[in-house]
C-alpha positions in Angstrom: 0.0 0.0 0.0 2.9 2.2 0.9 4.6 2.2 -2.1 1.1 2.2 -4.5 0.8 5.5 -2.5 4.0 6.7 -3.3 4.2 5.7 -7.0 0.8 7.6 -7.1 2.4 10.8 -6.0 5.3 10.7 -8.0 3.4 10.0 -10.9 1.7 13.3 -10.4 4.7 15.3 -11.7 7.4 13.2 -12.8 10.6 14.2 -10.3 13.8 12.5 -12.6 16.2 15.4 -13.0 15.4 19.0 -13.2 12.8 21.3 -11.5 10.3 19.6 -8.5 7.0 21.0 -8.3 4.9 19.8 -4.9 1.7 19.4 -6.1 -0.1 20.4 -2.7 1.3 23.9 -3.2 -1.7 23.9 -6.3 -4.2 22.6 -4.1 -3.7 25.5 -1.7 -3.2 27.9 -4.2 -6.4 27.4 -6.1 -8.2 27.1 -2.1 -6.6 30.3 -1.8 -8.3 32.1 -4.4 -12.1 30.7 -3.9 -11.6 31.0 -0.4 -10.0 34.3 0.1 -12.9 36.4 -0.9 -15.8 35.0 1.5 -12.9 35.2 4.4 -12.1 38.7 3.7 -15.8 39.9 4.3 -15.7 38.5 8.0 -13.3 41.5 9.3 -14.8 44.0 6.7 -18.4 42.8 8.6 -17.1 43.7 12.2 -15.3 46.0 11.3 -17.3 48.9 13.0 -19.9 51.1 10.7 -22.8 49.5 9.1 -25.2 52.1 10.2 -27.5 51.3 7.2 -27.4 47.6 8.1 -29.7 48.3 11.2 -32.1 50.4 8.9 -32.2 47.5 6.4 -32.8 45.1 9.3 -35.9 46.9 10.0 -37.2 47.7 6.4 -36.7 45.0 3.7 -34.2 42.3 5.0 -37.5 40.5 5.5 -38.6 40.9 2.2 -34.9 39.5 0.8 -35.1 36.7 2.8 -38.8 36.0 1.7 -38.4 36.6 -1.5 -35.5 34.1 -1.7 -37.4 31.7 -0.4 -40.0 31.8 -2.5 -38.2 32.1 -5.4 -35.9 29.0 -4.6 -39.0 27.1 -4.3 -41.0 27.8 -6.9 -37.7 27.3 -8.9 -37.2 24.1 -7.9 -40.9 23.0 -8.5 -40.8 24.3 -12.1 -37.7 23.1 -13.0 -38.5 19.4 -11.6 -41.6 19.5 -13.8 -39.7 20.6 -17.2 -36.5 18.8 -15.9 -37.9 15.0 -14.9 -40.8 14.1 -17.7 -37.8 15.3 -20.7 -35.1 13.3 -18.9 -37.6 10.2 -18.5 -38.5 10.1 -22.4 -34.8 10.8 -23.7 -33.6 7.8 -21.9 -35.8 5.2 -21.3 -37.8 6.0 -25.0 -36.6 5.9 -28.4 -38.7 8.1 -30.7 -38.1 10.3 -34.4 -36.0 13.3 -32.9 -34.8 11.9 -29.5 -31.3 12.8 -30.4 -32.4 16.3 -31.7 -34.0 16.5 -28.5 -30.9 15.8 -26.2 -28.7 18.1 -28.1 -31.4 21.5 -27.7 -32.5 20.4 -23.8 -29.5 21.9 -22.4 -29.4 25.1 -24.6 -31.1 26.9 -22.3 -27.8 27.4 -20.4 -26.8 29.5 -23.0 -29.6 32.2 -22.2 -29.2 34.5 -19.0 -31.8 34.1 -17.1 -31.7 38.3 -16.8 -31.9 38.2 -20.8 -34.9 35.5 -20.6 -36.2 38.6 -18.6 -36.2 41.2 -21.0 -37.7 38.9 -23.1 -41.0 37.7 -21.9 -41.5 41.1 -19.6 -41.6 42.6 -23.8 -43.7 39.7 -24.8 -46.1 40.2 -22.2 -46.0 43.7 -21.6 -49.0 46.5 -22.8 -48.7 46.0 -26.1 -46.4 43.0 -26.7 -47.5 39.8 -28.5 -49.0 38.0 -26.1 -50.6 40.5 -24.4 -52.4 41.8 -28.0 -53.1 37.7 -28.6 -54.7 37.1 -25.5 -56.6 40.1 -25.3 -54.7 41.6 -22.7 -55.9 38.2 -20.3 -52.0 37.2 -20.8 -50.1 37.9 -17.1 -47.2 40.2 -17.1 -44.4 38.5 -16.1 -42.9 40.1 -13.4 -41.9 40.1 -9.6 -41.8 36.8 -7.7 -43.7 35.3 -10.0 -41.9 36.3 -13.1 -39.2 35.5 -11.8 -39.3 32.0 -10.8 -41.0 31.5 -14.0 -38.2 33.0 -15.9 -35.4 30.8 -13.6 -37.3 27.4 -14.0 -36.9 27.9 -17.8 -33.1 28.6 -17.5 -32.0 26.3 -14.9 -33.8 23.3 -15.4 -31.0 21.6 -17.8 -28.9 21.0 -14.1 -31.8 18.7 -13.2 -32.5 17.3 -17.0 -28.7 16.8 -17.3 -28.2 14.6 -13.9 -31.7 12.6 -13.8 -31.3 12.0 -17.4 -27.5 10.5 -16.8 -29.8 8.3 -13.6 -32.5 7.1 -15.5 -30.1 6.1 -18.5 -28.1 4.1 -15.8 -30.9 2.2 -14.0 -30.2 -1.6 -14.7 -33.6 -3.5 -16.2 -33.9 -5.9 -13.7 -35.9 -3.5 -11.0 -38.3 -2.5 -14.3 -38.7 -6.6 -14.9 -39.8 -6.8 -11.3 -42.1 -4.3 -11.0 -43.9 -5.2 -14.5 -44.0 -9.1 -13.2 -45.7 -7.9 -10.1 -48.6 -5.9 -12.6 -47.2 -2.4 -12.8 -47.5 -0.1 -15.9 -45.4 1.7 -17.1 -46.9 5.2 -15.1 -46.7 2.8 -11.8 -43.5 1.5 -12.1 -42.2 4.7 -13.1 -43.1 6.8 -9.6 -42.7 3.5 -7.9 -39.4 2.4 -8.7 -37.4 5.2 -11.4 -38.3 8.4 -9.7 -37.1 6.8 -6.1 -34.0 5.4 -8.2 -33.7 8.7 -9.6 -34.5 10.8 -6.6 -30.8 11.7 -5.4 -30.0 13.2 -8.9 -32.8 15.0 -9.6 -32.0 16.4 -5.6 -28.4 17.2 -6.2 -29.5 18.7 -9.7 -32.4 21.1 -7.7 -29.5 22.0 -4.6 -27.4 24.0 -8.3 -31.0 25.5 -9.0 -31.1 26.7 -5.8 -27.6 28.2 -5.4 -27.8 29.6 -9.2 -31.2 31.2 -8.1 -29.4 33.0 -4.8 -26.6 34.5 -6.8 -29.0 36.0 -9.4 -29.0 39.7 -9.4 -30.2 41.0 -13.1 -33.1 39.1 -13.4 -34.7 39.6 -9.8 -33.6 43.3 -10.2 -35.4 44.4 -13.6 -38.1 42.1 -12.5 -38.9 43.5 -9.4 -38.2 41.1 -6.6 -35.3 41.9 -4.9 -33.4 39.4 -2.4 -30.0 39.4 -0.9 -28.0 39.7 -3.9 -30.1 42.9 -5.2 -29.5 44.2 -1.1 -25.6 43.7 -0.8 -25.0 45.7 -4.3 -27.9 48.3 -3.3 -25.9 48.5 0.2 -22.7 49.3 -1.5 -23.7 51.7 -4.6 -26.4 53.2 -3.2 -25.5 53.8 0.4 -21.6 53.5 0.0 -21.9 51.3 3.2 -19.4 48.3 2.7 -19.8 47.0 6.3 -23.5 46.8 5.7 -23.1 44.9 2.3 -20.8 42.2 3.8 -23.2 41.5 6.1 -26.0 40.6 3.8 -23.1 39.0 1.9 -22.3 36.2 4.8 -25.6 35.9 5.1 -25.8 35.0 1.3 -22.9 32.4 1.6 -24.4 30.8 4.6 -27.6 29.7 2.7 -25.7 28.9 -0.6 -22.9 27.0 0.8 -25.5 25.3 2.6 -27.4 24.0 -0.4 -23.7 23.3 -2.0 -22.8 20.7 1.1 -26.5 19.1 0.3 -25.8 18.7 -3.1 -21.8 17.2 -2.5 -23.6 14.9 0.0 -26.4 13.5 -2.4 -23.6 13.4 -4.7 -21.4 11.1 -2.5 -24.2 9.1 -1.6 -24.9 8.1 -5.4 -21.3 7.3 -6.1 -21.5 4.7 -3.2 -24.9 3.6 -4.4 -23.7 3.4 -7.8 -20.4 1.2 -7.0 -22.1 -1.1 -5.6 -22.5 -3.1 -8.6 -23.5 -2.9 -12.3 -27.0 -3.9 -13.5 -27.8 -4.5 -16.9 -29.2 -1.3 -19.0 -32.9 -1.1 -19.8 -33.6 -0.9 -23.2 -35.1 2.1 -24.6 -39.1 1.4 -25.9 -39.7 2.4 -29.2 -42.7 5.1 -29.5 -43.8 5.4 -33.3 -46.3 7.2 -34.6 -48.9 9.8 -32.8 -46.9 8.7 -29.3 -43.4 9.3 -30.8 -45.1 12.6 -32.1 -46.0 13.6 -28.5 -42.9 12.8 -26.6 -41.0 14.8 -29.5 -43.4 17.5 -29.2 -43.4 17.0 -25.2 -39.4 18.0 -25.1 -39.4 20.5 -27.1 -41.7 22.5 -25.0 -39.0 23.8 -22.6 -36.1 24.5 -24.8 -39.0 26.3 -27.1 -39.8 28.5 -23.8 -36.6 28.7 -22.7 -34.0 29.7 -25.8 -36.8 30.0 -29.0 -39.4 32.1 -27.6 -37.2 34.9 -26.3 -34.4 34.5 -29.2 -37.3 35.0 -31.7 -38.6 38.3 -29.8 -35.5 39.8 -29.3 -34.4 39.5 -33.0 -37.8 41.0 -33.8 -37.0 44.2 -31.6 -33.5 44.3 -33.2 -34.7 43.9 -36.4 -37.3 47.0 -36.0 -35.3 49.1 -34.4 -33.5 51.7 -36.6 -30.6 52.8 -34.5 -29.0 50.4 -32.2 -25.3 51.3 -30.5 -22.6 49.6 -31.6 -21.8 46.6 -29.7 -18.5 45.6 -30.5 -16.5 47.6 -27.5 -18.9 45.5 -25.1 -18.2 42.3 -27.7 -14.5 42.8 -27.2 -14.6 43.4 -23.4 -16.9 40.1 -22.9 -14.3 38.0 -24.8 -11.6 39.1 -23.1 -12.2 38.3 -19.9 -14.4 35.2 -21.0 -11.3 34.0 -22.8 -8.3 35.0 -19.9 -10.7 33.7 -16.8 -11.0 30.0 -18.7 -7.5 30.6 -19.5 -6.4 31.4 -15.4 -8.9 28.4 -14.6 -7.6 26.0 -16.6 -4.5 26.7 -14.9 -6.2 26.3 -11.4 -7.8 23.5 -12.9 -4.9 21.4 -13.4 -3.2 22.5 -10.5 -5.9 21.2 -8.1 -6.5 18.0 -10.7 -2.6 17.4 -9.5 -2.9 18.2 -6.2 -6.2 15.4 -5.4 -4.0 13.2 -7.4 -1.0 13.6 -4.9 -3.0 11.7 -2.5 -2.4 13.6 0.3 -4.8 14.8 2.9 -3.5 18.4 2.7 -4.6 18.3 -0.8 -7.9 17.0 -0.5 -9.0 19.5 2.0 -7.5 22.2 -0.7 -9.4 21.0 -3.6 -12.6 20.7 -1.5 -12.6 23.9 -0.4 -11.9 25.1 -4.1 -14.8 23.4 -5.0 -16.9 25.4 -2.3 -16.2 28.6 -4.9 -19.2 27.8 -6.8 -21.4 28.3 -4.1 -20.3 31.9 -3.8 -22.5 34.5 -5.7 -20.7 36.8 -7.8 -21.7 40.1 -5.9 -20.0 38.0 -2.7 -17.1 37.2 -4.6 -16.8 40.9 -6.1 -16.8 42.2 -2.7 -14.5 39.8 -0.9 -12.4 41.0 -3.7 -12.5 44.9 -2.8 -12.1 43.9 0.8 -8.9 42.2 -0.1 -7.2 45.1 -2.2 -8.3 47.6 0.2 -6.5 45.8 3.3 -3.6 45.6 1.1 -3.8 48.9 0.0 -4.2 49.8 3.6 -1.2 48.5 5.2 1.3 49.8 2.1 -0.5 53.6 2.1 -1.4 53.8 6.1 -4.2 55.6 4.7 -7.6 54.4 6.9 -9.4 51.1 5.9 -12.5 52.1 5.0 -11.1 54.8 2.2 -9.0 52.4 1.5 -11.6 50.6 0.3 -13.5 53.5 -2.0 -10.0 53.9 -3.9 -9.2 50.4 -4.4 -12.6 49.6 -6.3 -12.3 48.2 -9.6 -10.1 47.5 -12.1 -9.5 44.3 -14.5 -7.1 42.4 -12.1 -9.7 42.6 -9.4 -12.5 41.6 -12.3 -10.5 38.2 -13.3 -9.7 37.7 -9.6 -13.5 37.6 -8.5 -14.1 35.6 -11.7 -11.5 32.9 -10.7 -13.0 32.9 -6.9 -16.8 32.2 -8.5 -15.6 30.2 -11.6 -12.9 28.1 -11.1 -14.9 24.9 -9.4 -16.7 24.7 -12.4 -13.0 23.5 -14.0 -11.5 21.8 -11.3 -14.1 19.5 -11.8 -13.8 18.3 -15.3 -9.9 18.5 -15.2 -10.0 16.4 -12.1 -11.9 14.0 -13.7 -10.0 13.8 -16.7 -6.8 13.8 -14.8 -8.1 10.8 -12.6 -7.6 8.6 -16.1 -4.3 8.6 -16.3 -3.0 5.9 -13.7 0.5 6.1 -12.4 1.3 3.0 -13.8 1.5 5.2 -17.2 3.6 7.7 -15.5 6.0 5.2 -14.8 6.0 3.4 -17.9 7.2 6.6 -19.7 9.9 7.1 -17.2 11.4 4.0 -17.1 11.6 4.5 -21.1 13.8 7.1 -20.2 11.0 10.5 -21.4 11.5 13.5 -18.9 8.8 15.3 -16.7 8.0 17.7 -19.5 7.5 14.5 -21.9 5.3 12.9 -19.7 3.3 15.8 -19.2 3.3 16.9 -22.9 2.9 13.6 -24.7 0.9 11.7 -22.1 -0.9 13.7 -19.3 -2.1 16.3 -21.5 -3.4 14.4 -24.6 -5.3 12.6 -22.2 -6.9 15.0 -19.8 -7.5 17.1 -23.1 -11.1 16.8 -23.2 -11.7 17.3 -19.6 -9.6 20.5 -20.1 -11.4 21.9 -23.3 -15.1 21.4 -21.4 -13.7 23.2 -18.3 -12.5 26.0 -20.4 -15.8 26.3 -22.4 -18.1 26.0 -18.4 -15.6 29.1 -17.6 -16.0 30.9 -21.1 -19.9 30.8 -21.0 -20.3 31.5 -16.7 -17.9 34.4 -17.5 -20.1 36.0 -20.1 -23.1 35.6 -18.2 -21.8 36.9 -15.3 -23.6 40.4 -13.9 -22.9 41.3 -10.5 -19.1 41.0 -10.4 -18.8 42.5 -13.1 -21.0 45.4 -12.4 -19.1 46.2 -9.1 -15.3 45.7 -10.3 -15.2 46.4 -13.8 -12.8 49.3 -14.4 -14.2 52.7 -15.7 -15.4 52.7 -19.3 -14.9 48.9 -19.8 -18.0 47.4 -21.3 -19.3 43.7 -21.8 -22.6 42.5 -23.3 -24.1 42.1 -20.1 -23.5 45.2 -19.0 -24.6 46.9 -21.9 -27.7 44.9 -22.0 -28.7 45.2 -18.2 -27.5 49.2 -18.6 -30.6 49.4 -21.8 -33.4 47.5 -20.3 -32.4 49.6 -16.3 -33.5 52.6 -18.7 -36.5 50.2 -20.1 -34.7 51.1 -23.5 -35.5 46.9 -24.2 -35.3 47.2 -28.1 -31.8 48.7 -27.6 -31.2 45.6 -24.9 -32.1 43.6 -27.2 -28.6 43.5 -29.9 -26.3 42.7 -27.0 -28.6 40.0 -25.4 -28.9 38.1 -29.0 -24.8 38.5 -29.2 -24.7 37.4 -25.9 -27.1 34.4 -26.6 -25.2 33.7 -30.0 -21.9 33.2 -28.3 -23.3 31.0 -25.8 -24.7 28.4 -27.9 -22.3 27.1 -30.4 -20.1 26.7 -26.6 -22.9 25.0 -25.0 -23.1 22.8 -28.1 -19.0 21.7 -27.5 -19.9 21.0 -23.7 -22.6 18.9 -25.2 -21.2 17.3 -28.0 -17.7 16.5 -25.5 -20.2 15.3 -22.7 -22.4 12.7 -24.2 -19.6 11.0 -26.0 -20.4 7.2 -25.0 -23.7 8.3 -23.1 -26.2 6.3 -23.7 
């Protein structure tokens, strides 16, 4: 065992001759940088001040907190209803367009939810197509409402991705069972799938949850403001940093405490899941009117989700005569889209080294890196400013809280906050990838005589290549997306699309909001597609 665990870590970076790299140093590094940011907001909470905090205690920190609650659970309803019946056909049917079907599904992560927003509040406004079609009877979509309808059309690809993967692995024999006992198929589906199913589809509602939290665009134009909305209003509005980071650990409590849910469910499925293999149910074969339906049946969502909106928003670009140019805000988004998944790949493979080091040191690092994704980006941006201002404090002298003020923005801070929010979504498929390579490769190359950076080049990298591209393309298309951070660091006169867009539709200039949320949209797709086409190699 001792010397499996030590050909393991050598096998991490390959030590004959030349430099040695510990790879615990990247595990602690990358823990570093998520972690950093939420720590930094406990001394700036304490720090003294916060006078408006007490004045937003009394007013509308109630309505945050309700708000998110309702919100996070009407969420999670919708998005089980779209998620769970589209999963269930795609895998256990085969029908005309099933594979057209599980390509467009997860599109919808390729529309911000706040862009989803723009839409359908235009569609259903006074005067908007649905509201002229219906007779005016059509709802406006708007406040909590709105907005939980807008977020279960945006987020429910996390749960269609996960209880999809579950139901295409349940082995036949628990269907043979339940069908020899007299079940249909409706029976034996809620009677034995769904429960089968169940800790997916939880671990899948726990992202839905934590992606609803760290909204701030759509709950913002849409009228239903919770703690995200709060911590930025706290800090624009009332200059009141103290007050802000409250709200901010109050944030990270809840969403770190969904994250640990969904790692747990997760965990508890691996175990569930080793246990043995089971032989894979065949798909049924629906022809006809009922292969019809179940195509028609999936495309609902995605039609809701990415057509609906797309469609609108090219209408109002297309009828509008002057639209700004967006091409300074299409240069600043793939910028930083394109150095953050650069910087997280980077972390990425550091941290995929580290958990393959074997050491416990390392494994605590890589967890906590992990934990980044449950930070909201308005958490993340101001962790950040609390950072650079104690820096920027103990070099000037000046006092903290000025220190603070001066040290706001700039692109350094920007990338920072994006690494802190974004990089768990690499360090998971590069960890993965990385976990393929055995060290019994490692020290087959060596003991042909090829050096660390041979090793590395010819056999660790082609390898974990795919693992590497998919966690650059999740970074690319979070980074686009991303509103809050970006809001509250990005340096004077730097633009990206969703900025631009959120700055048109704050002025309810949505026909103007409408050319950077279709570029935005437009970008996002063809990356969504890679992740896609990368992930359901050898799915089922």
């Amino acid at each position: 065992m001792a010397i499996t665990q030590r050909l393991s870590s050598s096998a991490n970076w390959p030590s004959r001759g030349g430099w040695s790299f510990d790879p615990k140093v990247a595990g602690i590094a990358g823990a570093l940088i998520c972690a950093l940011p939420v720590m930094a907001l406990v001394p700036m909470a304490i720090a003294g001040g916060g006078g408006h905090f007490g004045h937003l205690f009394e007013t509308v920190l109630g309505t945050y907190s309700l708000n998110s609650v309702l919100l996070v659970a009407a969420a999670m309803i919708g998005t089980t209803f779209l998620a769970v019946p589209t999963a269930w056909l795609t895998a256990r049917y085969e029908f005309a367009g099933r594979r057209l079907a599980m390509v467009l599904l997860p599109l919808p992560l390729a529309m911000p939810s706040y862009v989803a927003a723009y839409a359908w509040m235009s569609m259903s406004a006074a005067g908007g197509p649905l509201n002229v079609a219906t007779g005016g009877m059509f709802p406006s979509i708007s406040g909590v409402t709105g907005a939980s309808f807008v977020f279960s059309l945006c987020f429910y690809p996390y749960v269609f991705l996960l209880a999809r993967q579950a139901f295409a692995s349940e082995g036949s024999h628990s269907f043979e069972a339940a069908r020899i006992l007299g079940a249909g198929p409706l029976r034996a589906f809620w009677k034995v799938a769904l429960p089968i199913a169940r800790p997916a589809i939880m671990a899948g509602l726990a992202l839905v949850a934590m992606e609803t939290l760290a909204d701030y665009g759509t709950v913002d134009f849409l009228g239903s403001p919770t703690f995200t909305v709060g911590i930025i209003r706290a800090w624009i509005s009332f200059g009141d940093p103290e007050a802000a980071a409250r709200m901010a650990l109050i944030l990270v409590i809840l969403t770190l405490a969904f994250f640990g849910f969904e790692r747990w469910i997760r965990r508890r499925r691996s175990i569930a899941q080793a246990g043995g293999r089971h032989r894979p149910n065949p798909r049924v074969i629906l022809q006809g009117q009922r292969g019809l339906l179940a195509l028609l049946l999936c495309l609902i969502p995605v039609t809701l989700g990415l057509f609906a909106p797309v469609a609108h928003l090219l209408q109002l670009t297309l009828e509008t005569s002057r639209q700004a140019s967006p091409w300074s805000a299409v240069s600043g988004t793939l910028t930083v889209a394109a150095l953050s998944a650069l910087l997280a790949i980077l972390i990425g493979v550091g941290a995929a080294y580290a958990a393959r080091s074997g050491g416990t040191l390392a494994r605590i690092s890589v967890r906590i890196a992990h934990a980044g994704y449950a930070v909201p980006g308005a958490v993340a941006a101001l962790g950040v400013i609390a950072i650079l201002g104690a820096a920027q404090s103990l070099i000037s002298g000046i006092s903290w809280a000025a220190s603070v003020t001066i040290s706001g923005g700039g692109l350094l801070a920007l990338l920072f906050a994006y690494q802190a929010r974004f990089a768990a979504a690499a360090i998971g498929p590069c960890e993965s990838a990385f976990q393929r390579i055995t060290p019994s490769m490692d020290q087959a190359a060596r003991s042909l005589g090829a050096s660390r950076f041979e090793v590395i080049r010819r056999i660790h990298l082609p390898l974990a290549s795919s693992g590497m591209i998919t966690a650059a393309a999740l970074v690319f298309i979070e980074v686009m997306k991303e509103l809050p951070a970006t809001m509250i660091l990005r340096p004077l006169d730097f633009e990206t699309l969703a900025i631009s867009a959120h700055h048109f539709a704050s002025d309810e200039r949505l026909a103007q909001a409408a050319l950077p949320s279709l570029i935005l949209v437009g970008l996002g797709v063809p990356v969504m597609l890679l992740i896609g086409w990368l992930s359901e190699r050898g799915q089922p």
